[in-house]
N, C-alpha and C positions, 0 to 999 in steps of 0.2 A: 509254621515254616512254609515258604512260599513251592510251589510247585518246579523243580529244575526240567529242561527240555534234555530225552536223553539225546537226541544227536546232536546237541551242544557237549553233553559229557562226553560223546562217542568221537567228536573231531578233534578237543582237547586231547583223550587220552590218543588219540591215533597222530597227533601234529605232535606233540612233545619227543623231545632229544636232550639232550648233556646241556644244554642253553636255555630252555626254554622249560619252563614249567605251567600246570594247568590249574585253578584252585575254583571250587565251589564257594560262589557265595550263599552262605545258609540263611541269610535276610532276605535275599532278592533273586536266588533260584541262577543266579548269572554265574556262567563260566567265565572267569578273567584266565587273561595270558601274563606272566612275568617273566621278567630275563632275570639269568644269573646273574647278572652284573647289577639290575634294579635290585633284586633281593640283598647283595652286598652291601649297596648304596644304604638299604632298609635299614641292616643289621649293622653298620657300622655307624650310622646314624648321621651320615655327610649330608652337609648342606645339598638341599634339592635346587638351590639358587645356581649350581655349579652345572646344570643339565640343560638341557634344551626344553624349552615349555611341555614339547608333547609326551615327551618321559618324564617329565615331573608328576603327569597325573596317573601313570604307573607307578613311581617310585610310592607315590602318597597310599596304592592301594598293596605296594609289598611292604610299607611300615603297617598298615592295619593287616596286615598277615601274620608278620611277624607279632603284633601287639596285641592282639586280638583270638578269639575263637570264635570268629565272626566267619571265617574260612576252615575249606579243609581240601587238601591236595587229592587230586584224582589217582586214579590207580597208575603207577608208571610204567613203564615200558618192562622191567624186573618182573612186575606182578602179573604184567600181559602177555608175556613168555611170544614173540610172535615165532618165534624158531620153530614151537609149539605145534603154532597152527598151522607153518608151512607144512612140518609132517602127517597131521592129521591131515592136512587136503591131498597131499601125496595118496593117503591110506584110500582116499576118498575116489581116487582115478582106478577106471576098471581097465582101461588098458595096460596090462603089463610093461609094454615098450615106455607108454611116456612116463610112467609111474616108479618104474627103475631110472630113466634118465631125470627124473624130479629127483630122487631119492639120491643119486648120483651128484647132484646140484649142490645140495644142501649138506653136504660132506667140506668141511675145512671150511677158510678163511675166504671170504666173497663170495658166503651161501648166498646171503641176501639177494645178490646183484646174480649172479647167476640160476638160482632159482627164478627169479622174475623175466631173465632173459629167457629160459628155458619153457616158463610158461609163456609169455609172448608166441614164441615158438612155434609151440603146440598150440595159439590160438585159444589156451585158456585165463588168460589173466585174467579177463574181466569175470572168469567166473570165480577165480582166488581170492577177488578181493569182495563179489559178494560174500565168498564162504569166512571171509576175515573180517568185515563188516558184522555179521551174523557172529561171529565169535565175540566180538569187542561189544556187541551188544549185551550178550548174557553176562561178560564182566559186567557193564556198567548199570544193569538190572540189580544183579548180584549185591556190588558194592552201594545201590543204593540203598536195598534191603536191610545191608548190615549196618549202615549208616542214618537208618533212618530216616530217610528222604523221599518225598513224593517225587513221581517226577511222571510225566506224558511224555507217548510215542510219538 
């Protein structure tokens, strides 16, 4: 098996949402991108003639997905708990004030978005997202381990 690059795995699994899917090729070490709608197209077997040329050569690599065990899907968003890691970098703040007002953040509906405005704030995001970098790293360490997969830093 060919060698995968993990910040290939690591911007895959950090770029994926409800549309967008990330899969390992286990031939050629390459992270592809698929849409839900390409996967549809895959799985319901519609003419590729019916697309625009440049998603036709997406479509061709969600049928060898679908058809194949040639791929295999990155860890998703479910398995990457980022809620997760918002709290543990909470844990991680030694100031009690922004560390309550993180924690404060990430309470109900518009954590996401108010945690990050909240670190902006505080003038830490760019350290949140080294510390979430660093977390999605040891996922995609992890799941290559269990996956069986070479892969360089």
């Amino acid at each position: 098996m060919p060698t995968a690059k993990l910040k290939e795995i690591i911007g895959g699994m950090d770029d994926q949402n409800d549309e967008l899917y990330f899969y390992l090729n286990k031939k050629t070490g390459e992270v592809v991108m698929v849409s839900s709608e390409e996967m549809r197209a895959a799985e319901d077997e519609e003419p590729i003639e019916d697309y625009p040329k440049w998603q036709q050569e997406i479509i061709k690599i969600a049928i060898e997905i679908v058809n194949t065990d040639d791929y295999i899907e990155l860890p998703d968003r479910y398995e990457i708990h980022e809620y997760e890691m918002m709290e543990n970098f909470c844990l991680s703040i030694e100031d009690n004030k922004i560390r309550g007002s993180l924690f404060d953040a990430i309470r109900g509906k518009g954590a996401f978005r108010r945690f990050k405005d909240k670190a902006y704030k505080y003038d830490i995001l760019e350290n949140y997202h080294e510390f979430k970098n660093l977390a999605l790293k040891e996922i995609a360490i992890e799941w290559c381990n269990e996956n069986n997969i070479k892969y360089i830093d």
